[in-house]
N, C-alpha and C positions, 0 to 999 in steps of 0.2 A: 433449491440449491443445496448444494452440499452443508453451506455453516448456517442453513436454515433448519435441517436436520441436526445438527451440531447441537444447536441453539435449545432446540428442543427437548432432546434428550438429556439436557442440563451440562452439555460440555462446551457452551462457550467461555468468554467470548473468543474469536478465533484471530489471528495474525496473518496477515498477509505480507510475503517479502520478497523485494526483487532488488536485481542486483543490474551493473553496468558497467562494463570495464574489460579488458584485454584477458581475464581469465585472473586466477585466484596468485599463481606464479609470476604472471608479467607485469602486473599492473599498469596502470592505477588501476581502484576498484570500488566504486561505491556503492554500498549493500544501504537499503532504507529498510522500514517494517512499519506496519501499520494495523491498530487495531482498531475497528470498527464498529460499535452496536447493531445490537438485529435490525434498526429501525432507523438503518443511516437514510441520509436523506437520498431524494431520486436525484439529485444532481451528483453526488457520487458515483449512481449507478455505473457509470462508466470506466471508473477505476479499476483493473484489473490488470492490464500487463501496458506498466510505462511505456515500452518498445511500441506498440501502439497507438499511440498518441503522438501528435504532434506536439514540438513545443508550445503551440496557444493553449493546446487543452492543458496540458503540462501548468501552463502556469497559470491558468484559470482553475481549476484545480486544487491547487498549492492553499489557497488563502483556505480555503472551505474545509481542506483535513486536518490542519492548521485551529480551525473552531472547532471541529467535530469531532475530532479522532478521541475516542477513549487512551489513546496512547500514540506515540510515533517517534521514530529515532532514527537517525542518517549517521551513517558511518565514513569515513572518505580513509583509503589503504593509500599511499604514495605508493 
């Protein structure tokens, strides 16, 4: 993968951020970010774009990057 390459060449760790909302002008808008070790666990594996997930994965999920994330922040734009 791409941030396994990253990882390697010594430019981790890497960020992942998605966002959700009617666009940057209309709102609302909430942007998250998430950093992750090379050596997240395989139940993560599935994180990559919220938009696909349903809510159960969603919040089955939540608690695990919640323990694991080297970092994570949510942001909410009214």
């Amino acid at each position: 993968t791409l941030e396994s390459a990253l990882y390697r060449a010594g430019l981790g760790p890497v960020a992942g951020v998605d966002e959700v909302g009617r666009g940057a002008c209309a709102g609302p808008l909430v942007v998250a970010a998430c950093v992750l070790g090379p050596n997240r666990l395989e139940s993560l594996a599935a994180l990559d774009d919220s938009k696909k997930l349903n809510e159960n994965e969603r919040e089955r999920l939540y608690p695990l990057i919640r323990r694991y994330a080297l970092a994570y922040h949510v942001v909410y734009i009214p």
